[in-house]
C-alpha positions in Angstrom: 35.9 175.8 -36.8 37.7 173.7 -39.4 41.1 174.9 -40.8 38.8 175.2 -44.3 37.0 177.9 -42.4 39.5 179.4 -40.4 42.3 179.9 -43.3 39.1 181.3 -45.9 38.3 183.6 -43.2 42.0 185.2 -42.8 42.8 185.7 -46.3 39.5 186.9 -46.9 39.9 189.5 -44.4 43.3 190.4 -45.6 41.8 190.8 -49.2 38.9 193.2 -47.5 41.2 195.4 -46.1 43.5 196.0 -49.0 40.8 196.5 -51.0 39.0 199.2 -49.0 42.4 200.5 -48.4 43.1 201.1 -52.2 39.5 201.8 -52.9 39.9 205.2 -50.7 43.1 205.8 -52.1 42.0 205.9 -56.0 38.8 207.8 -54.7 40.8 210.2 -53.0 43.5 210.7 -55.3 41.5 210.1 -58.7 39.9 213.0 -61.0 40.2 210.4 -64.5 37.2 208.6 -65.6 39.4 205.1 -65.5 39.9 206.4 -61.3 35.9 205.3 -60.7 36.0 202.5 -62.8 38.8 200.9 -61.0 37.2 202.5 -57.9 34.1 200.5 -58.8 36.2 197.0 -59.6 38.0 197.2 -56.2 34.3 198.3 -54.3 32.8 195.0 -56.3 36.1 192.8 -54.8 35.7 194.2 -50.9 32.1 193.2 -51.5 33.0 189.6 -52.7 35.7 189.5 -50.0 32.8 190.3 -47.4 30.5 188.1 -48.3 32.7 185.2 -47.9 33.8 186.8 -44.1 30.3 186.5 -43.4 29.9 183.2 -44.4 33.0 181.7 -42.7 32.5 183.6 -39.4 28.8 182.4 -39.6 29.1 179.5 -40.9 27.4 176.8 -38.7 24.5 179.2 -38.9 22.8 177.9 -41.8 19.4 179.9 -42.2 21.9 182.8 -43.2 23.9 181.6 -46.1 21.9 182.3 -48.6 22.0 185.9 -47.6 25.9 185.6 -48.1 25.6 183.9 -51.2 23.2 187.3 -52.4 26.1 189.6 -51.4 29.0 187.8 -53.1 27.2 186.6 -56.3 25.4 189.4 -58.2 28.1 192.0 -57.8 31.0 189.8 -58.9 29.1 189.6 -62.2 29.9 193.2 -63.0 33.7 192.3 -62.5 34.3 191.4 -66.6 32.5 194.9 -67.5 34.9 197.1 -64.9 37.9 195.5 -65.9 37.3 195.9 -69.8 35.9 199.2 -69.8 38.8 200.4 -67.2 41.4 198.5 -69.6 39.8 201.0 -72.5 39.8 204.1 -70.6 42.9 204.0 -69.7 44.8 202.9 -72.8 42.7 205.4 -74.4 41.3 203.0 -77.1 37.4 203.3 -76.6 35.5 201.3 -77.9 31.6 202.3 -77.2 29.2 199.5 -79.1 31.6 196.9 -77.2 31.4 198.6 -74.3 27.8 199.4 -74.2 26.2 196.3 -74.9 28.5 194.5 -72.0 27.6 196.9 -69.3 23.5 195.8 -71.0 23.8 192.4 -70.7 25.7 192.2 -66.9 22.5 194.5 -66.1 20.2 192.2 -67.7 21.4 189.1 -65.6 22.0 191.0 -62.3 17.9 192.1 -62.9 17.1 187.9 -63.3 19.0 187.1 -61.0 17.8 189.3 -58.5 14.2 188.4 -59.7 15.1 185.1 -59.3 14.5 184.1 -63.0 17.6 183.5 -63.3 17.7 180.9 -60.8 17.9 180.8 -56.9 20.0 179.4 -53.3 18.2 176.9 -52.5 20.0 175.7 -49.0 23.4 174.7 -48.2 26.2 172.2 -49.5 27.4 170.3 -45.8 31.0 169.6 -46.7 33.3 167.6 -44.5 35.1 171.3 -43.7 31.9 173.3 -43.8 28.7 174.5 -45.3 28.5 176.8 -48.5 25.3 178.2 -50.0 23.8 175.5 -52.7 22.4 177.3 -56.0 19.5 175.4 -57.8 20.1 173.8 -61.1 19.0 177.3 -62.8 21.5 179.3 -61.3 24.5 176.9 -62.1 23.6 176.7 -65.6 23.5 180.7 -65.0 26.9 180.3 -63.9 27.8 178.3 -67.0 26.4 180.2 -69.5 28.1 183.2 -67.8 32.0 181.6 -67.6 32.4 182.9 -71.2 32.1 186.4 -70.4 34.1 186.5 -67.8 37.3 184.5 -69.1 36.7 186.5 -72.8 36.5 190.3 -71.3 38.8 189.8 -68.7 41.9 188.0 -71.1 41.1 190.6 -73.8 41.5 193.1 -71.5 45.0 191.5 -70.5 46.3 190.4 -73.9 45.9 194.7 -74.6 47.7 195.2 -71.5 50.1 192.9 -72.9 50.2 194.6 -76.3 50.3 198.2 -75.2 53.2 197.1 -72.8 55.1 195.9 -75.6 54.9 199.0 -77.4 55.7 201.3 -73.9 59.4 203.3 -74.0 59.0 204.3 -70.3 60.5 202.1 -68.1 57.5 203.4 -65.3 54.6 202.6 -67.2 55.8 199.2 -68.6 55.7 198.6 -64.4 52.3 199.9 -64.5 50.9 197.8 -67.1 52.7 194.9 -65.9 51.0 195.0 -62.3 47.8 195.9 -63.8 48.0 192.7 -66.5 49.3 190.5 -63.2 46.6 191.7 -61.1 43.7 191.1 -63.8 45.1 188.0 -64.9 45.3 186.8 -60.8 41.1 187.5 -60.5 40.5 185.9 -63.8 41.7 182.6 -62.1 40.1 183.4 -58.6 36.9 181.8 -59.9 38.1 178.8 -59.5 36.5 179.0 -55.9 32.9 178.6 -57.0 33.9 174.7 -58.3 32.0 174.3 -54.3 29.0 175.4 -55.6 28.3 172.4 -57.8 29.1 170.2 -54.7 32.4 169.6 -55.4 34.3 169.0 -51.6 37.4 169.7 -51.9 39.1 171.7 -49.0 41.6 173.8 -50.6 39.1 175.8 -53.7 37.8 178.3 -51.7 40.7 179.5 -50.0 43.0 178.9 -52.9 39.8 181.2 -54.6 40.4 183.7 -51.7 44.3 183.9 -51.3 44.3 185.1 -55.3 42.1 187.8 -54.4 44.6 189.0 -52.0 47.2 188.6 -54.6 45.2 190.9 -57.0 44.5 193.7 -54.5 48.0 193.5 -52.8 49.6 193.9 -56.4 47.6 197.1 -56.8 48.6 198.4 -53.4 52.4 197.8 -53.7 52.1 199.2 -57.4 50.4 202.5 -56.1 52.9 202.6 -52.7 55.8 201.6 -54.8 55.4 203.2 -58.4 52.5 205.7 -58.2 50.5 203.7 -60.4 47.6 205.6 -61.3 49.3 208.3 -60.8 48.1 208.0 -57.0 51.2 209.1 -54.0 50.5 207.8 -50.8 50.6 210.7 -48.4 49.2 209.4 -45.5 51.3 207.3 -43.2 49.3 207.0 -39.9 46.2 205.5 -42.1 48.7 202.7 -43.2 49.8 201.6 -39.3 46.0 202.3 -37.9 44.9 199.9 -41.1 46.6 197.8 -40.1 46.0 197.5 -36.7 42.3 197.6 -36.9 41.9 194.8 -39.6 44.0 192.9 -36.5 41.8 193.8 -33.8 38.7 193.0 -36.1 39.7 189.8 -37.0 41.5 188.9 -33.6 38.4 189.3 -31.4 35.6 187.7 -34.5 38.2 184.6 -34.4 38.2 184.3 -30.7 34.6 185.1 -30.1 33.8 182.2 -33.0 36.2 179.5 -31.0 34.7 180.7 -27.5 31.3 180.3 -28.7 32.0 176.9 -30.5 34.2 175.2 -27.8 32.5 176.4 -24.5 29.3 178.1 -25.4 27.6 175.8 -23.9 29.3 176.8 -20.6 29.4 180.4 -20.5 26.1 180.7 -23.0 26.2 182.1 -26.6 25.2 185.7 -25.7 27.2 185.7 -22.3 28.7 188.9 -21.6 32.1 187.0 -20.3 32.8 185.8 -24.0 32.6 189.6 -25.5 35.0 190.3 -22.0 37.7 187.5 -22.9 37.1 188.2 -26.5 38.4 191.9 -25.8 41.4 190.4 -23.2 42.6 188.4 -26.2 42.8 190.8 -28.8 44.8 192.9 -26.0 46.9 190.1 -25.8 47.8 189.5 -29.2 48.0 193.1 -31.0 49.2 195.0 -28.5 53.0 193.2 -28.6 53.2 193.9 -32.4 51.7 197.5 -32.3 55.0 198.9 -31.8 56.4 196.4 -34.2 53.6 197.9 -36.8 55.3 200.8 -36.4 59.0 200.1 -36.9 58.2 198.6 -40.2 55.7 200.9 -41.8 58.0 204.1 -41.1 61.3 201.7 -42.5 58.9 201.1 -45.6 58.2 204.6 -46.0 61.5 206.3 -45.3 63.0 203.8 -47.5 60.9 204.9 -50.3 61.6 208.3 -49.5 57.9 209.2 -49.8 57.4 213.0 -48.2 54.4 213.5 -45.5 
């Protein structure tokens, strides 16, 4: 496993927990039509940031990459339409038509490229730090045509931001605003990971592509912890520390089954039971020690806050 791989896999992992994290949060906590339609950005993101797991953890196995490529493509192309009509809803400054005819057209290419008319993943890119799925020449011009979309819905919907923040007296919302803009304007740039699709090998795209995704979500995350934003009070301390300690576990023992298979598969055998045992001894190992540690700094975190359970 390359350090490519390996780095692309942690902070994609990061970026799936906090968004599944959030996501149950603004489901939980949310009754306002803007709740589900960040709800549906962040489900879109944990999607994206799963797909790319997947491919990293599975990533000499070639047949399946395509599959991958599936998962994290078509949903990602609703990300423009979330983010604008969320920006609208929640600024209260509807705008219908506009809205409307975005949430047609994302439809329309999700249905071609699901059909495939749109183009196809037509095998694999072999990079010097990897393999990525390889569209055909339809579905990069797809990808092309689409680019305007995304940077033109997603900086309008952060030059309102902008504006509205300008115009805010209270010192709380202007914080609001001002992590929402940073967080939209952080994914805006994340597509700079699918340069590898048009077999560009360059080591550092995709997990530069990956670490902004973890900016985006972890600005949400402190902004809801920290401010309330979205009017959303974290109540719940133990789901914080047991978060935590899962996403840990789960990416401890896929990491160390990955090496163990690569290094001395041939030894032990792919499917041999005494990987899945050292697998498990080596998560024991390493999150056990920092359990405690957890802890310690989620209740600090909370106490300092002064948040009531």
């Amino acid at each position: 496993m390359s350090a490519t791989i390996l780095t692309t896999a942690i902070t994609s992992s990061i970026g799936f927990l906090i968004n599944v994290v959030v996501l149950f949060l603004v489901l939980s906590r949310g009754r306002q039509k803007y709740h589900y339609l960040f709800a549906g950005f962040l489900f879109v993101c944990a999607l994206w940031d799963l797909g790319i797991i997947l491919a990293m953890l599975r990533n000499s196995h070639v047949n399946e990459l395509p599959i991958y490529g599936y998962i994290i493509l078509w949903p990602c192309v609703f990300i423009p339409t979330l983010i604008y009509h969320f920006t609208r809803e929640y600024l209260d400054q509807p705008m219908k038509k506009t809205i409307i005819a975005l949430w047609v057209v994302s439809t329309v290419i999700v249905i071609l490229g699901i059909s495939g008319l749109a183009g196809k993943i037509e095998g694999v890119y072999n990079y010097n730090w990897g393999n990525i799925f390889k569209p055909d020449s339809m579905l990069r011009i797809t990808f092309l045509v689409s680019l305007p979309i995304w940077f033109f819905f997603i900086w309008s919907s952060c030059l309102s931001l902008f504006r509205a923040r300008q115009r805010e007296t209270s010192h709380v919302k202007k914080r609001h605003l001002t992590y929402i803009l940073a967080s939209f304007s952080v994914i805006s740039l994340s597509i700079v990971k699918t340069i590898t699709l048009y077999n560009v090998d360059n080591p550092f795209l995709l997990p530069t592509g990956m670490l902004l995704n973890d900016i985006c979500s972890g600005l949400i995350g402190i902004a809801i912890i920290k401010y309330s934003l979205l009017d959303i009070t974290i109540i719940i301390r133990r789901t914080t520390i047991y978060s935590i300690l899962v996403a840990l576990i789960i990416l401890v023992f896929s990491v160390s089954e990955h090496l163990l298979v690569t290094y001395v598969g041939d030894f032990f055998g792919e499917g041999s039971f005494y990987i899945h045992v050292i697998s498990i001894a080596v998560v024991i190992a390493a999150v056990m020690p920092v359990k405690k540690r957890v802890e310690r700094g989620i209740e600090r975190f909370f106490a300092r806050k002064r948040i009531e359970f």
